[in-house]
N, C-alpha and C positions, 0 to 999 in steps of 0.2 A: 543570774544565769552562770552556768559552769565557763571554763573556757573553750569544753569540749564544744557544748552547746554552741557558741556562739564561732568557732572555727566552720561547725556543719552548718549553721545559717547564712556564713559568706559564701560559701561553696554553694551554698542553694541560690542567693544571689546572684551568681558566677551565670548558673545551669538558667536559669528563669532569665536572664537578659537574652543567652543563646537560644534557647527558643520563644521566646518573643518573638526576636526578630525573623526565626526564619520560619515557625510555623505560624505563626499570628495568634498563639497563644501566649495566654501574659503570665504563667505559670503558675496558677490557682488548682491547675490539677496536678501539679507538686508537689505545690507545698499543704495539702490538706492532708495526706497521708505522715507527711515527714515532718508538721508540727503536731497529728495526732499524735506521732511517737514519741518525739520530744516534751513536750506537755498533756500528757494524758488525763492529767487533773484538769483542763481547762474542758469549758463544755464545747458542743461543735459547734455552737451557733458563734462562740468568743475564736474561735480556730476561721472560721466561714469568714467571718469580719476580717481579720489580720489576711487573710488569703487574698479575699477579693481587694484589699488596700492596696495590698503588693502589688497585685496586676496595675493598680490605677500608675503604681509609683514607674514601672517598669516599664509598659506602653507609651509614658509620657516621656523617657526619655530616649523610649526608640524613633517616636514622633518626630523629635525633632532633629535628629538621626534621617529619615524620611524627607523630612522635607528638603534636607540638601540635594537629596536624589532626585526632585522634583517625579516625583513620579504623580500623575496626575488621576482624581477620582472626582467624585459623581458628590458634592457636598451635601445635595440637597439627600440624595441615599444616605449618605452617613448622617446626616440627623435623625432621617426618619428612620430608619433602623436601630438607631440608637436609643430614641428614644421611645419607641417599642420593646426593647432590650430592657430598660429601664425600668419599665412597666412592670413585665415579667420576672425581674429582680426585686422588684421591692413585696411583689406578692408573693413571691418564693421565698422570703426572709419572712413573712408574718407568720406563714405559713408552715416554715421549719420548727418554728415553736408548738405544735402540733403534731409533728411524727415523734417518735423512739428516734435515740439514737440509732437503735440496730436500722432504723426503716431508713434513715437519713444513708448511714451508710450502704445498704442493699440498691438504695436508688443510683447513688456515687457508681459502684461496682457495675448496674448492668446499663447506666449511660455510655460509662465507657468503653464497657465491652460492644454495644453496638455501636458507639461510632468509631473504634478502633475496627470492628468488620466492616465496615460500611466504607472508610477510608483504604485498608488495606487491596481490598476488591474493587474498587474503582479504577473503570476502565478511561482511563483519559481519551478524548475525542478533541477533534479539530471542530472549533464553535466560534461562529462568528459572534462578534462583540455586537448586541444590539439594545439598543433604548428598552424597559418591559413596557412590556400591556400593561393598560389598568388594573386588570385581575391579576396580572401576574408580579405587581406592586403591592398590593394588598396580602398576594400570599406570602410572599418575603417577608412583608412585615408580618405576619400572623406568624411566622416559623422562630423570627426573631425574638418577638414574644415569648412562645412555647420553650425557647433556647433559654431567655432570660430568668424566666420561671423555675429551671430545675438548678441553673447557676444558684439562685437565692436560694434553695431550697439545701442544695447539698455544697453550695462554697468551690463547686469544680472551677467556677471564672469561666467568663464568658467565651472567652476566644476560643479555648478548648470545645465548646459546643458551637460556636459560630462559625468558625474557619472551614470545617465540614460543608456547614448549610451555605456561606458565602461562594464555598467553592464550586458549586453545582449553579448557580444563577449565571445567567447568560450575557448578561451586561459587565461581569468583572470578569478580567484577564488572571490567568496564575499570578502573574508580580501583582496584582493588586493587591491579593487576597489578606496578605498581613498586615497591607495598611489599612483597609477600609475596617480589617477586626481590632488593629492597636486605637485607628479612633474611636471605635464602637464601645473598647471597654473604659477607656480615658472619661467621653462623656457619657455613658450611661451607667459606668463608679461613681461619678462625684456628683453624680443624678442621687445615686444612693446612699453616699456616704452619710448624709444627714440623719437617715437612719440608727444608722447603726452608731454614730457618737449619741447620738439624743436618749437615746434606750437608756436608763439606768441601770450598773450593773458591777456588784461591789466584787470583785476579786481577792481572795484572801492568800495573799503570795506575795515575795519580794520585790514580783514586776508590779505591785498595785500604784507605783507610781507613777508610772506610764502609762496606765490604763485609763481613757476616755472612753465610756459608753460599753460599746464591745469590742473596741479596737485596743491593742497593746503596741505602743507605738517604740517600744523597746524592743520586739521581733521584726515589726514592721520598719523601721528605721535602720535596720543592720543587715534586711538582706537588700534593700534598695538601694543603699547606699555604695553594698558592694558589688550591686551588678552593673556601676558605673566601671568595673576596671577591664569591663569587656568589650564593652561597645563598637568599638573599630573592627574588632575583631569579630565580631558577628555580622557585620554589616557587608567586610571580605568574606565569610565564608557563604553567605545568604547570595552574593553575586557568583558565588563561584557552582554552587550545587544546583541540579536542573530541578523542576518544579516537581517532576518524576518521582523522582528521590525523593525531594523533601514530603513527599507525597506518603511515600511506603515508611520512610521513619518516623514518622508522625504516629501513624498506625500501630506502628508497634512499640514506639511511648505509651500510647494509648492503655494496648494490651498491658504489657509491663507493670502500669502503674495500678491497673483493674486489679492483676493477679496479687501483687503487693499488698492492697487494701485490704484484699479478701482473706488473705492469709492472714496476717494482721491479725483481724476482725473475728476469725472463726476457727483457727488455727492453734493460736497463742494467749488468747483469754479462757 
């Protein structure tokens, strides 16, 4: 890697810790655009793997970030969602080896672009905080699933598709919503990492040294590393901004990132 390269991977670092913590996204739908750019020789399923890694590494040290907060959630929801999530991530990874590029990215593009309208248009309500129904257990976890499914499939990382869906259920508070998605993608990543190391898969590049499976632990090792030099700092500003906010700029990351891909994608090839 240049030094160029590896200046724009701490900065991605930097940017992937701060929203972690405050949108409960673990920056998979950042960094898929901005290492397709950077390695364009790598395929997307080598790009998906190093993405969804990051989120693991990222989430895990906002976790424990979190926990000094003592902010309290539902463990037995965070399994089972999680490991629904997981479900629908390890079928989205078999499964990605079956579409085109072009299709993997078309999918990328209009996830985001629906859950960036879908977040943006959200009319926030006063909801009381209640235990779910049965059925309304089972739909969570079916939506967690279907969420987990298009993470594996396009590399966007959970939290970006789950933060949405978490935020609409009735038993989690706004301040919850980042921790119940930072556990969700903690253990439903390393549900799947196994995956993606075990895969056999030769890389013919200077990074082939740091290459396990489909992970490249030389991208992935340098932006987690450097989104430890933020942490505090995200953790003030995630107490400082109203759920409102972080509501509407979520949204138009969302967008942002849609329109970047696309462009990208159909623009400049």
């Amino acid at each position: 890697m240049t030094m160029t390269v590896i200046i724009i991977l701490i900065i991605c670092g930097i940017i992937v810790n701060i929203t972690s913590a405050l949108f409960g996204i673990g920056g998979g739908v950042l960094m898929m655009p901005i290492l397709h750019s950077l390695f364009p020789e790598l395929p997307l399923q080598v790009i998906s793997a190093c993405s969804l890694t990051i989120v693991i590494g990222s989430a895990t040290i906002n976790l424990c970030l979190f926990h000094h907060q003592q902010i309290k959630i539902n463990r037995k929801n965070v399994l089972i969602w999680s490991l629904a999530m997981m479900l629908g991530v390890q079928i989205g990874f078999e499964l990605s080896f079956l579409f085109s590029d072009n299709s993997i990215i078309a999918i990328f593009i209009l996830t985001l672009l629906t859950l960036s309208f879908k977040t943006l248009f959200h009319k926030p309500r006063v909801k009381a905080i209640v235990p779910p129904k049965p059925k309304e257990a089972v739909s969570n976890a079916t939506m967690c699933s279907l969420g987990g499914l298009i993470a594996g499939i396009t590399g966007i990382g959970g939290g970006s598709i789950m933060a949405p869906i978490v935020t609409q259920i009735r038993s989690v508070s706004p301040k919850q919503v980042a921790v119940y998605t930072n556990y969700m993608m903690v253990i439903g990543g390393i549900g799947n990492l196994y995956g993606y190391l075990s895969r056999p898969f030769v890389l013919n590049s200077t990074l082939a040294t740091w290459q396990i499976g489909y992970v490249n632990f030389a991208i992935v090792g340098t932006v987690v590393i450097s989104s430890l030099f933020t942490v505090y700092f995200s953790m003030k500003l995630r107490n400082i901004l109203s759920p409102e906010l972080t509501t509407k700029l979520l949204g138009v990351i969302l967008f942002t990132i849609a329109c970047y891909m696309g462009f990208l994608q159909y623009l400049f090839t």
